[in-house]
One Martini backbone bead per residue (centre of mass of N, CA, C, O) as a GRO file, in nm:
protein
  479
    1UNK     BB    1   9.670  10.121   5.618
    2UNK     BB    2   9.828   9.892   5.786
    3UNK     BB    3  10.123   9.697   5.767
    4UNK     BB    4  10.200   9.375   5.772
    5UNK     BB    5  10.378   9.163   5.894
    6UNK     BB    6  10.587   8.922   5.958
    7UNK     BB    7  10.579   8.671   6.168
    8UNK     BB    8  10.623   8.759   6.531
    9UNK     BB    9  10.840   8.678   6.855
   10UNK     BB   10  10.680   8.719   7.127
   11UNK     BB   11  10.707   8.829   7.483
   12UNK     BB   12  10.771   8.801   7.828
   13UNK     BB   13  10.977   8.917   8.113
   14UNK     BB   14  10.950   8.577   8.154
   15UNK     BB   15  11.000   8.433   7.835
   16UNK     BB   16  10.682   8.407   7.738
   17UNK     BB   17  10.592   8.277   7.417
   18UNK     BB   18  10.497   8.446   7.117
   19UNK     BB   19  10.276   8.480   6.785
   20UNK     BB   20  10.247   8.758   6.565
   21UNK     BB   21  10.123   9.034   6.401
   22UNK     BB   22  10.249   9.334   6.278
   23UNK     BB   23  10.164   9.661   6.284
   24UNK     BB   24  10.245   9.897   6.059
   25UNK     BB   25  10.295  10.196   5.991
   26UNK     BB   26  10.258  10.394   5.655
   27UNK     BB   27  10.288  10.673   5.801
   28UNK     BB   28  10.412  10.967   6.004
   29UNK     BB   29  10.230  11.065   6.041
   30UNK     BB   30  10.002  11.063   6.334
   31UNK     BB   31   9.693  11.133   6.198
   32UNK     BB   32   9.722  10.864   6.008
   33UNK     BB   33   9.787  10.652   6.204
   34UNK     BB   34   9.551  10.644   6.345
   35UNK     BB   35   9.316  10.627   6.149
   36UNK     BB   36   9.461  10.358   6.036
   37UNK     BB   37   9.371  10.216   6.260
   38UNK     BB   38   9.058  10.284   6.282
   39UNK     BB   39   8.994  10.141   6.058
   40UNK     BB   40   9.095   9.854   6.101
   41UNK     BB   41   8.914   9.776   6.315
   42UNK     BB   42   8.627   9.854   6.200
   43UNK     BB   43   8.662   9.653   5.948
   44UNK     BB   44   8.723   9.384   6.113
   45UNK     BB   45   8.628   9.051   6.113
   46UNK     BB   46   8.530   8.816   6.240
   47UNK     BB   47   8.780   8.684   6.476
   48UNK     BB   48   8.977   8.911   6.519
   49UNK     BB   49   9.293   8.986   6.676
   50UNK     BB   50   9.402   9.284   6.921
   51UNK     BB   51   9.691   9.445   7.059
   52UNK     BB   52   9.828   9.656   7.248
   53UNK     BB   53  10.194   9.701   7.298
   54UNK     BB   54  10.442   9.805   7.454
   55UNK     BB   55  10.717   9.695   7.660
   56UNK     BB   56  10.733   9.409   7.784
   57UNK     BB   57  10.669   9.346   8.095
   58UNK     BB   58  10.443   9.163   8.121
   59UNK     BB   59  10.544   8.815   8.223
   60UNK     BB   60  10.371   8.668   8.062
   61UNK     BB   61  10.060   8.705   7.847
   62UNK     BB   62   9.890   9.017   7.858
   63UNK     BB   63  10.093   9.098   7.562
   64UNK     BB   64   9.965   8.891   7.403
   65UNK     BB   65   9.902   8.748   7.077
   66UNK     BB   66   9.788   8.482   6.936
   67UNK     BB   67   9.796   8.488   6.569
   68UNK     BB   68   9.736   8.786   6.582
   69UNK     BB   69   9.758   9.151   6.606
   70UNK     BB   70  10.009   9.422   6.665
   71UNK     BB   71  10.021   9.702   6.851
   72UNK     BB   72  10.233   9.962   6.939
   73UNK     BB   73  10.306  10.229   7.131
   74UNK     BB   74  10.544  10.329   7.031
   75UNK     BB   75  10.409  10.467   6.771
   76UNK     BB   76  10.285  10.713   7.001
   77UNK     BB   77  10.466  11.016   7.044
   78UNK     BB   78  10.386  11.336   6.973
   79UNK     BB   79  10.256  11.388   7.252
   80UNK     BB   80  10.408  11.684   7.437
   81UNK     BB   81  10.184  11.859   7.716
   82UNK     BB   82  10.285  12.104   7.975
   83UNK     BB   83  10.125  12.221   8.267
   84UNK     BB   84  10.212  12.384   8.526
   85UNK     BB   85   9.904  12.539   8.653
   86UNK     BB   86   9.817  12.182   8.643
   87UNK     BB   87   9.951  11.984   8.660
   88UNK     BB   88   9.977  11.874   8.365
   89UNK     BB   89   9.993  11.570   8.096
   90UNK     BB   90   9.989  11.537   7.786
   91UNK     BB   91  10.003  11.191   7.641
   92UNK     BB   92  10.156  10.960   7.425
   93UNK     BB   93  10.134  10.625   7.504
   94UNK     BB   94  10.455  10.588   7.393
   95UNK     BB   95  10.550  10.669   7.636
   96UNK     BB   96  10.742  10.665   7.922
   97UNK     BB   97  10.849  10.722   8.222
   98UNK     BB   98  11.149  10.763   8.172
   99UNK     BB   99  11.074  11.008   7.980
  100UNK     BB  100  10.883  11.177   8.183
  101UNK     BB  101  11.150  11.198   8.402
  102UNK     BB  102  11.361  11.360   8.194
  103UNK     BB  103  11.157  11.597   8.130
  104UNK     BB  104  11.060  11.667   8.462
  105UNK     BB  105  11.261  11.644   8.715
  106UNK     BB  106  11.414  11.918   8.622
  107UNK     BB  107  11.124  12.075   8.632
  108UNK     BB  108  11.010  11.928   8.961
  109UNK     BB  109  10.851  11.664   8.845
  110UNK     BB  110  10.654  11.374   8.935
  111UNK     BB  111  10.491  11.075   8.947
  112UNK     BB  112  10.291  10.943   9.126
  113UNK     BB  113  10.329  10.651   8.990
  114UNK     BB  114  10.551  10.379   9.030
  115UNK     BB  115  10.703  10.129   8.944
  116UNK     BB  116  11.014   9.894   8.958
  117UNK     BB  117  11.000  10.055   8.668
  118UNK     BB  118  11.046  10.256   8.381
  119UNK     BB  119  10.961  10.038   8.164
  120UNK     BB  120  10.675  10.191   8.095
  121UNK     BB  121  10.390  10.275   7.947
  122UNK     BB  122  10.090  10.491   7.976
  123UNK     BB  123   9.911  10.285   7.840
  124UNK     BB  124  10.072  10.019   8.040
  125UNK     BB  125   9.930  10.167   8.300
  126UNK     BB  126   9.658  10.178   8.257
  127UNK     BB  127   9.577   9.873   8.174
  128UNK     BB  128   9.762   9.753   8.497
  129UNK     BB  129   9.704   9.945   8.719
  130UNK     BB  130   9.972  10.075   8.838
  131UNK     BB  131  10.196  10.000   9.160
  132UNK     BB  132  10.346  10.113   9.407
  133UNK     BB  133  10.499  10.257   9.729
  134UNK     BB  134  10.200  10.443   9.774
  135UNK     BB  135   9.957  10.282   9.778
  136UNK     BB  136   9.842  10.397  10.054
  137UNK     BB  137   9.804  10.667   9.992
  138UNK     BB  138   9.792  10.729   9.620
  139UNK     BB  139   9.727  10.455   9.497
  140UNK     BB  140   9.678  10.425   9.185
  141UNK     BB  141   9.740  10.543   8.844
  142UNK     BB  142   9.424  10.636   8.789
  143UNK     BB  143   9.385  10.834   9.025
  144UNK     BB  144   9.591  11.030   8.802
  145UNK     BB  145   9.343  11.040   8.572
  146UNK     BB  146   9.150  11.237   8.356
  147UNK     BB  147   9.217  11.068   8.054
  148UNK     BB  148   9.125  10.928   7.764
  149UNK     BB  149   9.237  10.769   7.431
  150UNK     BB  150   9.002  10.539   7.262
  151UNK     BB  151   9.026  10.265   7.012
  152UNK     BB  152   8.719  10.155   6.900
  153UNK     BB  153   8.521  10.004   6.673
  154UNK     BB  154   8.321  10.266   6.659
  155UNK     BB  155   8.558  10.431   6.723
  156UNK     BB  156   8.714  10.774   6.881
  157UNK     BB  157   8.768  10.841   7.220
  158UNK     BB  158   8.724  11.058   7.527
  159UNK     BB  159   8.783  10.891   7.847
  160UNK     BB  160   8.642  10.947   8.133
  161UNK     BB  161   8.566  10.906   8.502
  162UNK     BB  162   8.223  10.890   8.405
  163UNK     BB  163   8.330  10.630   8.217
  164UNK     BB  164   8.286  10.300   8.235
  165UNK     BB  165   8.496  10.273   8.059
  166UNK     BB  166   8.722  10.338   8.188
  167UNK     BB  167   8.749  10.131   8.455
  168UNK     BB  168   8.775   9.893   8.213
  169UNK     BB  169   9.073  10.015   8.179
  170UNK     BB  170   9.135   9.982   8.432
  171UNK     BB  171   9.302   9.671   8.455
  172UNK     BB  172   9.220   9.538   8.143
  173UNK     BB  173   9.439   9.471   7.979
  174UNK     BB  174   9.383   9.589   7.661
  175UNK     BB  175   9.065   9.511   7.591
  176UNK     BB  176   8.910   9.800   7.543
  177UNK     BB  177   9.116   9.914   7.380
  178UNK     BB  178   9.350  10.191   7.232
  179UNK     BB  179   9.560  10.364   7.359
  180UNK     BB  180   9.670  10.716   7.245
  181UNK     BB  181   9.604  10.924   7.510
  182UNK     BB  182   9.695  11.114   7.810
  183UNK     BB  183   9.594  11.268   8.116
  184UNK     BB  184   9.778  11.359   8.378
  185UNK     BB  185   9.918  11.377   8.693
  186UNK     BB  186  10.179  11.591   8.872
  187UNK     BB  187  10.416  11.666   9.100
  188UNK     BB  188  10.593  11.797   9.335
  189UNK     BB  189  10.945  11.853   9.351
  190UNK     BB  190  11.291  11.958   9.533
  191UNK     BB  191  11.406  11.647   9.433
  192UNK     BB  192  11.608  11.383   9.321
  193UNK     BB  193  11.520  11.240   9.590
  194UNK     BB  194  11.533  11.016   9.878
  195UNK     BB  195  11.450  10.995  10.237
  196UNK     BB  196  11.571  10.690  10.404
  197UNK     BB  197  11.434  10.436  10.575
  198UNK     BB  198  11.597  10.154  10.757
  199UNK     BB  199  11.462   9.833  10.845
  200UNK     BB  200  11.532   9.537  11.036
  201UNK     BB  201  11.420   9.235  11.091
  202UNK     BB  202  11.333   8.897  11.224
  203UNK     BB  203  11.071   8.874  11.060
  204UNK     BB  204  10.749   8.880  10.983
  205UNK     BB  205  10.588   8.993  11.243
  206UNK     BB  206  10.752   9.250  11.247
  207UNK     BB  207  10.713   9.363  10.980
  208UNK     BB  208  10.383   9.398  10.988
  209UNK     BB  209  10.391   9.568  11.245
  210UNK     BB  210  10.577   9.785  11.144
  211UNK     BB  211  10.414   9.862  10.895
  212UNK     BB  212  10.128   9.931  11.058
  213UNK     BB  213  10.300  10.177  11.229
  214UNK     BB  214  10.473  10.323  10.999
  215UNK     BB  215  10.359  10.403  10.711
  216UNK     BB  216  10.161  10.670  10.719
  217UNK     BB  217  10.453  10.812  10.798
  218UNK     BB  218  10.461  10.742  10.479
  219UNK     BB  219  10.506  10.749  10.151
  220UNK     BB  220  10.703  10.529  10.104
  221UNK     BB  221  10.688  10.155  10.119
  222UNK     BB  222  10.910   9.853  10.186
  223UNK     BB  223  10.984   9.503  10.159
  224UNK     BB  224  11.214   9.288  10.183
  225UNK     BB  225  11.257   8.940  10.134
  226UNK     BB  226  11.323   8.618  10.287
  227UNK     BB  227  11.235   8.322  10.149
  228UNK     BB  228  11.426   8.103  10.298
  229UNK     BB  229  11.369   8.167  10.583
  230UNK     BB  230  11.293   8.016  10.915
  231UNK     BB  231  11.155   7.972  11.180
  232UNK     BB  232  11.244   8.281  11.346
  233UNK     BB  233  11.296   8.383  11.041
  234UNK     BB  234  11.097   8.403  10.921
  235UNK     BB  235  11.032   8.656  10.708
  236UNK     BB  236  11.274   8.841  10.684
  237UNK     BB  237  11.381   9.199  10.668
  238UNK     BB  238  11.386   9.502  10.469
  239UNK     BB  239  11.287   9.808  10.521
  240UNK     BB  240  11.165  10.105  10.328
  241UNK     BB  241  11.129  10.471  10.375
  242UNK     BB  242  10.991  10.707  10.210
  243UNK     BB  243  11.083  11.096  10.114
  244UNK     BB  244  11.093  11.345   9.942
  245UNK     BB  245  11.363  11.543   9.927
  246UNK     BB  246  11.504  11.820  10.014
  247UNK     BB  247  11.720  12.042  10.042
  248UNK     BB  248  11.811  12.042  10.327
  249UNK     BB  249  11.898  11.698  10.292
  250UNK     BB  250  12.115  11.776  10.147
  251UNK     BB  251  12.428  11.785  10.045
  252UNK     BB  252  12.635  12.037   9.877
  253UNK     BB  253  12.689  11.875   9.623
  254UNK     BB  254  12.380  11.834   9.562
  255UNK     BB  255  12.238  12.111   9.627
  256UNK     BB  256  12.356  12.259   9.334
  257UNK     BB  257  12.166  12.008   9.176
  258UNK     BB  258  11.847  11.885   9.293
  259UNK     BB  259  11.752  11.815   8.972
  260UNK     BB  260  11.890  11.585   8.884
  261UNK     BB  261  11.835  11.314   8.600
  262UNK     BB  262  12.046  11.035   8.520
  263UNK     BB  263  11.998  10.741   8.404
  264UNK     BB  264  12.188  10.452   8.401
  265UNK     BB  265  12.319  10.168   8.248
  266UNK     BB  266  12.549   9.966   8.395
  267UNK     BB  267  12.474   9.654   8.289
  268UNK     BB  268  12.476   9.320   8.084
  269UNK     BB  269  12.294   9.088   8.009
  270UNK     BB  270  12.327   8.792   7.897
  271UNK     BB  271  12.232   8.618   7.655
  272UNK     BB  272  12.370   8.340   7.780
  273UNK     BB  273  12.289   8.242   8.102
  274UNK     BB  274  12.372   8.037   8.314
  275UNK     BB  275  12.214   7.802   8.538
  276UNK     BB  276  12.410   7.871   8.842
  277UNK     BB  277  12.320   8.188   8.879
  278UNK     BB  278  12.006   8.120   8.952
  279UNK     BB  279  12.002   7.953   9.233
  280UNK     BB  280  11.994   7.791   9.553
  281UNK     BB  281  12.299   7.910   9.625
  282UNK     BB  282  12.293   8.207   9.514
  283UNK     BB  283  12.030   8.318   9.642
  284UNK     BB  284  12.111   8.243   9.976
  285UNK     BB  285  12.354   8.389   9.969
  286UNK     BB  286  12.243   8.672   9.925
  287UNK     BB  287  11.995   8.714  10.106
  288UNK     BB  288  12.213   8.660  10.326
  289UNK     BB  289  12.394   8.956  10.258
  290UNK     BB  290  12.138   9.131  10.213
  291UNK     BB  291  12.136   9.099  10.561
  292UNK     BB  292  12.321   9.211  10.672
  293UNK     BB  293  12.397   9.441  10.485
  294UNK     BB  294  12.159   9.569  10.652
  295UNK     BB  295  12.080   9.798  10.886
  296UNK     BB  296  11.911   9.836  11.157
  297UNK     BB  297  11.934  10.184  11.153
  298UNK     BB  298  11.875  10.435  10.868
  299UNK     BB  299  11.940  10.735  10.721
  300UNK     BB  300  11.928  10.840  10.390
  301UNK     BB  301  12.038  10.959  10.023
  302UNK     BB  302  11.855  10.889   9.754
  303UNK     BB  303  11.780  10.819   9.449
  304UNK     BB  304  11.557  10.753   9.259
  305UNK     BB  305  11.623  10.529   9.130
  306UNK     BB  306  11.762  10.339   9.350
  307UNK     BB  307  11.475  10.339   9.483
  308UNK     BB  308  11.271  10.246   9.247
  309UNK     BB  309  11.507  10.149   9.016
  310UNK     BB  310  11.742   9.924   9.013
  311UNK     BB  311  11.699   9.706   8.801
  312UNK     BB  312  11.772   9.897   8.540
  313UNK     BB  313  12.092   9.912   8.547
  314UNK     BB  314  12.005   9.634   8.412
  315UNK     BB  315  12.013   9.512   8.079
  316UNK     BB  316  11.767   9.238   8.046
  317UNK     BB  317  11.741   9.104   8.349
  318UNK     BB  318  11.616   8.805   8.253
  319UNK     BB  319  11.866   8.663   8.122
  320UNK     BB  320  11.960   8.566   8.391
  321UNK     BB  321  11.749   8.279   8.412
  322UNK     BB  322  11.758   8.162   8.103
  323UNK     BB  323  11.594   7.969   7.891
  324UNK     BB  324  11.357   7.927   8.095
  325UNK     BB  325  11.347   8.133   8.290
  326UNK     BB  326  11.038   8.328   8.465
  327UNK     BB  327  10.868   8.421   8.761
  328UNK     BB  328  10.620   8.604   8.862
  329UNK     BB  329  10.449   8.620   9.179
  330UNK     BB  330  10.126   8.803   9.255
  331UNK     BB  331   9.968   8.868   9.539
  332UNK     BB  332   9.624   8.964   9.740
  333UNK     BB  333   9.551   9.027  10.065
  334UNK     BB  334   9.342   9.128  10.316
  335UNK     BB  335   9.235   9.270  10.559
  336UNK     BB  336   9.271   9.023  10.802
  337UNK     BB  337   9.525   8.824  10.624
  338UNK     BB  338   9.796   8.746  10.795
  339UNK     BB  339   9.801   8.484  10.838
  340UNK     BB  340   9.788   8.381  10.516
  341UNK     BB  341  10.043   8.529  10.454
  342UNK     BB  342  10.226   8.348  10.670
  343UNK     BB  343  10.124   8.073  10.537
  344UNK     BB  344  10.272   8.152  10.222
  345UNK     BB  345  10.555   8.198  10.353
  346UNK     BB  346  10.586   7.888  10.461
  347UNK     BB  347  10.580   7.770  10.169
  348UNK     BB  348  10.793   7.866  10.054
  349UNK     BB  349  11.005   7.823  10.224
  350UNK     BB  350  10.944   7.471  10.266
  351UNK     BB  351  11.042   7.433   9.942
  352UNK     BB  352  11.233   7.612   9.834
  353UNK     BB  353  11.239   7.890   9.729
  354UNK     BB  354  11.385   8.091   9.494
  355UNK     BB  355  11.432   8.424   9.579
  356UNK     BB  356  11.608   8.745   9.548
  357UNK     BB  357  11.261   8.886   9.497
  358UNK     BB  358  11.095   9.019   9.735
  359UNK     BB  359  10.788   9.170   9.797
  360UNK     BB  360  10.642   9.405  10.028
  361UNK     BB  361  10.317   9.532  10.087
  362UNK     BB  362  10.091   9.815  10.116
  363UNK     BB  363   9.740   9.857  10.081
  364UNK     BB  364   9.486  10.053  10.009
  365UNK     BB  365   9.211  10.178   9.812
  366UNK     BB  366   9.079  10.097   9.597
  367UNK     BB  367   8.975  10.134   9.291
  368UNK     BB  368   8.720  10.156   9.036
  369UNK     BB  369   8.841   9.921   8.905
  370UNK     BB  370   8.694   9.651   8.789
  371UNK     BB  371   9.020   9.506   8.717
  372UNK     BB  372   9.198   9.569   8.981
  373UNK     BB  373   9.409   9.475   9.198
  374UNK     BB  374   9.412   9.653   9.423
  375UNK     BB  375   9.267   9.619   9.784
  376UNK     BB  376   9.345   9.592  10.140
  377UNK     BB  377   9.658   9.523  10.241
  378UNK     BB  378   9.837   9.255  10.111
  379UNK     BB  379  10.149   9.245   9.873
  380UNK     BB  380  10.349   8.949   9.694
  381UNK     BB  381  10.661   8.929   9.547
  382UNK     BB  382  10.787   8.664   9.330
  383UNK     BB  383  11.118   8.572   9.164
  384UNK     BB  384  11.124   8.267   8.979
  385UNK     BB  385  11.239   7.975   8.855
  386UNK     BB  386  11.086   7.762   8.653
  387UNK     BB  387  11.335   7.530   8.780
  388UNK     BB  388  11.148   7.458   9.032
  389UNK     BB  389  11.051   7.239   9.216
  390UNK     BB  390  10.743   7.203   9.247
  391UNK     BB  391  10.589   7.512   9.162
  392UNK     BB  392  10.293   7.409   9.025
  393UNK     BB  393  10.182   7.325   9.269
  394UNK     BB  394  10.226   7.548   9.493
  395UNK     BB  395  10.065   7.752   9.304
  396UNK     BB  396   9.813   7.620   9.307
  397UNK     BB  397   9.739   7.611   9.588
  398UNK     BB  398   9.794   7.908   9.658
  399UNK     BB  399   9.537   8.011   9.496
  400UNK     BB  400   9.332   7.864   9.665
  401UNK     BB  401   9.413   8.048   9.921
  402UNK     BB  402   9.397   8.339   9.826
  403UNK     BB  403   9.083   8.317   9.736
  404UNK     BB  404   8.951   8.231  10.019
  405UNK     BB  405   9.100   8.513  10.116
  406UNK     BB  406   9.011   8.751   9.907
  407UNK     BB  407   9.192   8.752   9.677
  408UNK     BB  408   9.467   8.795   9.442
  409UNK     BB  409   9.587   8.811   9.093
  410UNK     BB  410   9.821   8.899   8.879
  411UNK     BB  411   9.811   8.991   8.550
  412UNK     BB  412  10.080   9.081   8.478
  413UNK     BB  413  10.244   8.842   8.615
  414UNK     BB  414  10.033   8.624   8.455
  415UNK     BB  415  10.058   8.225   8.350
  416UNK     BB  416   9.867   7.995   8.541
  417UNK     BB  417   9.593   8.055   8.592
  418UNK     BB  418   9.292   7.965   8.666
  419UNK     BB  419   8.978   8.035   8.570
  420UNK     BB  420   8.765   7.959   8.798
  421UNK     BB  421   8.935   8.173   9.009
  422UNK     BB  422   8.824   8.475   8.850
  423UNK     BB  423   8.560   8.541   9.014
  424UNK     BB  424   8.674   8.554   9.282
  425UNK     BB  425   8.878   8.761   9.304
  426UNK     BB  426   8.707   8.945   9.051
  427UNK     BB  427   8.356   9.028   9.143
  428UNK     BB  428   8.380   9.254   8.869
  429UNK     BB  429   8.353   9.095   8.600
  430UNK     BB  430   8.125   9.131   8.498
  431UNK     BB  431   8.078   9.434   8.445
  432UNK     BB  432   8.330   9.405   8.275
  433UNK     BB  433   8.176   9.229   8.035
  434UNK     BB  434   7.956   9.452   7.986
  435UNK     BB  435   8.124   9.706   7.888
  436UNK     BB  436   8.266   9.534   7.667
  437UNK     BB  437   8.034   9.436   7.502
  438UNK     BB  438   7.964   9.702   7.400
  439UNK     BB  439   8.214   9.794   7.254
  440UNK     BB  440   8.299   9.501   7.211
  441UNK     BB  441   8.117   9.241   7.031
  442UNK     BB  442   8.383   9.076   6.835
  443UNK     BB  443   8.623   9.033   7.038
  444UNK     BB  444   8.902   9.220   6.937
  445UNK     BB  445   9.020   9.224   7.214
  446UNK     BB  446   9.237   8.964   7.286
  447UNK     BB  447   9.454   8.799   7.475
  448UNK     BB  448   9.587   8.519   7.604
  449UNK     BB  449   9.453   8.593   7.876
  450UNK     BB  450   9.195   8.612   7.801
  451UNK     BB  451   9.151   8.306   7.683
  452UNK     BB  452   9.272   8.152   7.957
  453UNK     BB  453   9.051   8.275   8.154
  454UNK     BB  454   8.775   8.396   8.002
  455UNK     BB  455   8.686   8.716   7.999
  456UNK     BB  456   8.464   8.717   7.782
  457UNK     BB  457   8.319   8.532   7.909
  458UNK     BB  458   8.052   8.217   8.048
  459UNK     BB  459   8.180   7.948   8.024
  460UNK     BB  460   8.282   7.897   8.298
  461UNK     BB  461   8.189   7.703   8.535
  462UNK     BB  462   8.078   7.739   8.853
  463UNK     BB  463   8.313   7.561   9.049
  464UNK     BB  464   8.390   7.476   9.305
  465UNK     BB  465   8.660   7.517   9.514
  466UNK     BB  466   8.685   7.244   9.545
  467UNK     BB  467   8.720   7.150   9.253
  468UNK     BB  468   8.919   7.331   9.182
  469UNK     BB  469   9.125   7.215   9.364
  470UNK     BB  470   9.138   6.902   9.245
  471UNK     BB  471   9.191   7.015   8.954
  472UNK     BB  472   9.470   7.141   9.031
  473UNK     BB  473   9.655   6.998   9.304
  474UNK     BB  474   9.501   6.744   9.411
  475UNK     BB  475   9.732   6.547   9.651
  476UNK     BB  476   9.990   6.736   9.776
  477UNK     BB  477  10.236   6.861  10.007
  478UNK     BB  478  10.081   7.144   9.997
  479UNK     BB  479   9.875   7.162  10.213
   0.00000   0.00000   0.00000
């Protein structure tokens, strides 16, 4: 049985707390430890909470458990099988995508899907199904995995595309039970660099038609966007496009050695960053700066850590936001929903909300995970500071706005949205509560954000949208 540590406090990577005990490996073999954490779920008593957490980097409560204890993936490190005949890798699911291109895109392959992160477990992909820079493209995470073994507390079993559960653990944030290892599929690219073309836009409806005219001609797109912006420039932003760069594109310098590959971290953020730091005046002024020295129109050469992971190589860097934290919101209208994202672009505006981290994508076609956030449309992430100044209720609003237009908000981002509004959002949670229900019917694996969702139960009443706007914000000055 694996032993129980004293309680610690775990954390989301927008710096809020919880108190779980770790479950600790008591024996080095990897299939004695699965062995026997499968036993310890087993044997679990009714009341028992247990949530498997990879790296910590959903910013809210996702990978919470208060209360309950915590296995971590990083203990599940031993299996990595790479068949190049197959492009396929077998890995256990502690291993981080970070390790996965440090091993393999020097010898050509690349992960089909990377968030904005390298530092996210193999199991925190799958159960996140994270999305990229090329979900118009190629999909979530899952579109890319042929197989996964998951300990529920009946088995420990290897669960494929054609079943139900496979499903409702893309995107179920490890509530169906603790992935062990995974099959994924990996790319073939010709150098570890990407052809960027980047273009700047002068408000958000520009940005909107040239993304809707320009994305399907590249693999990945991105826009930057200045959430401060006003007037005629509401949501000016920088747009890039990539695609991975062949050797011909490279010059001689890269050329000699086209699958270079190693990231390293540039600066340390203080263990406690000023309050002044990334305030509405600091912000403001990045903004402006970071919208000025943007080209008009540039085709260049970057890495690829420089394009996919740009803030990797700040260390710890949430906690520049200091002791208060900060929230990502991460929401996703769908497509004909663009008049909604951009007053919903005007709503952040006009509060002056401060984000130096804005980012816009537009979404292809959903994965059939029951709880997968992308859907066909846009989605808008914004990192904001805590002590932002009604925040709170402008959130509340937005929420209510973005269910109304069929849209929904992300679970790995999320801390504080109501359970009211999550039938609204993900319209196949029953489905999925009906497959969980089955697998662990003593709802063993649930954690903070499934507690405050009500994600288990069916237990939230109701409530019109109408009853559930007046209870969530009011009338205050943000309708």
């Amino acid at each position: 049985m694996p032993q129980l540590s004293n309680t610690q406090l775990f954390g989301g990577w927008g710096r809020s707390p919880s108190s779980a005990s770790a479950l600790l490996p008591t024996d080095e073999d990897p299939a004695v430890k699965l062995d026997a954490l499968a036993e310890f779920v087993a044997s679990a008593p009714d009341g028992t909470r247990l949530l498997a957490r990879g790296m910590g980097r959903s910013y809210g409560d996702a990978a919470n458990c208060a209360g309950g204890y915590v296995s971590t993936h990083y203990d599940f490190r031993d299996i990595f099988e790479f068949n190049p005949t197959s492009e396929e890798l077998r890995a256990s699911s502690g291993f981080s995508l970070d390790e996965i291109m440090r091993r393999l895109i020097p010898e050509g392959y690349f992960v089909y899907v990377t968030p904005g992160t390298r530092y996210v477990t193999l199991g925190g992909a799958i159960a996140a199904d994270i999305h990229g820079k090329n979900h118009h493209k190629d999909g979530s995470f899952i579109n890319h995995v042929e197989s996964f073994e998951l300990i529920t507390p009946s088995s420990r079993i290897e669960v494929n595309r054609s079943d139900p559960l496979f499903w409702a653990t893309a995107g179920g944030m490890g509530m169906t039970g603790i992935i062990t290892a995974a099959t994924i599929r990996l790319k073939k690219v010709q150098t570890s660099y990407i052809k960027v073309t980047t273009q700047k836009t002068l408000n958000v409806s520009e940005t909107i038609e040239m993304m809707q005219r320009l994305d399907d001609s590249f693999t990945y797109s991105v826009a930057w966007m200045d959430s401060l912006a006003s007037g005629n420039s509401l949501g000016r932003s920088v747009i890039t496009w990539g695609e991975h760069a062949s050797e011909a594109d490279l010059e001689p310098k890269l050329a000699d050695n086209p699958l270079s590959y190693g990231p390293s971290v540039k600066l340390k953020a203080p263990d406690i960053a000023p309050s002044w730091l990334l305030n509405m005046a600091s912000i403001r002024a990045f903004n402006e700066a970071w919208y000025r020295k943007a080209p008009k129109n540039k085709v260049s050469i970057e890495s690829i850590p420089a394009y996919f992971h740009p803030l990797d190589a700040v260390s710890d860097w949430n906690r520049l936001y200091g002791r208060t934290g900060f929230l990502q919101y991460q929401f996703q209208v769908p497509l004909g929903q663009e008049e909604t994202l951009i007053s919903i672009i005007h709503r952040f505006s006009r509060n002056r909300t401060p984000s130096f981290l804005s980012v816009l994508k537009r979404f292809g076609p959903s994965s059939s995970g029951h709880l997968s956030f992308p859907q066909p449309g846009w989605t808008l992430a914004l990192d904001i500071p805590i002590r932002t100044k009604g925040l709170s209720e402008l959130l509340d609003g937005i929420d209510f706005q973005v269910a109304e237009a069929g849209g929904r908000v992300y679970f790995a981002k999320d801390s504080r949205l109501i359970p009211e509004l999550v039938p609204k959002m993900y319209p196949r949670l029953d489905e999925w509560r009906d497959v969980v229900e089955k697998s662990d019917p003593k709802g063993i694996f649930l954690s903070d954000l499934g507690r405050r969702l009500s994600l288990r139960s069916g237990e939230v009443k109701k409530a019109s949208l109408v009853e559930t706007l007046g209870a969530a914000i009011g009338k205050g000055p943000n309708l």
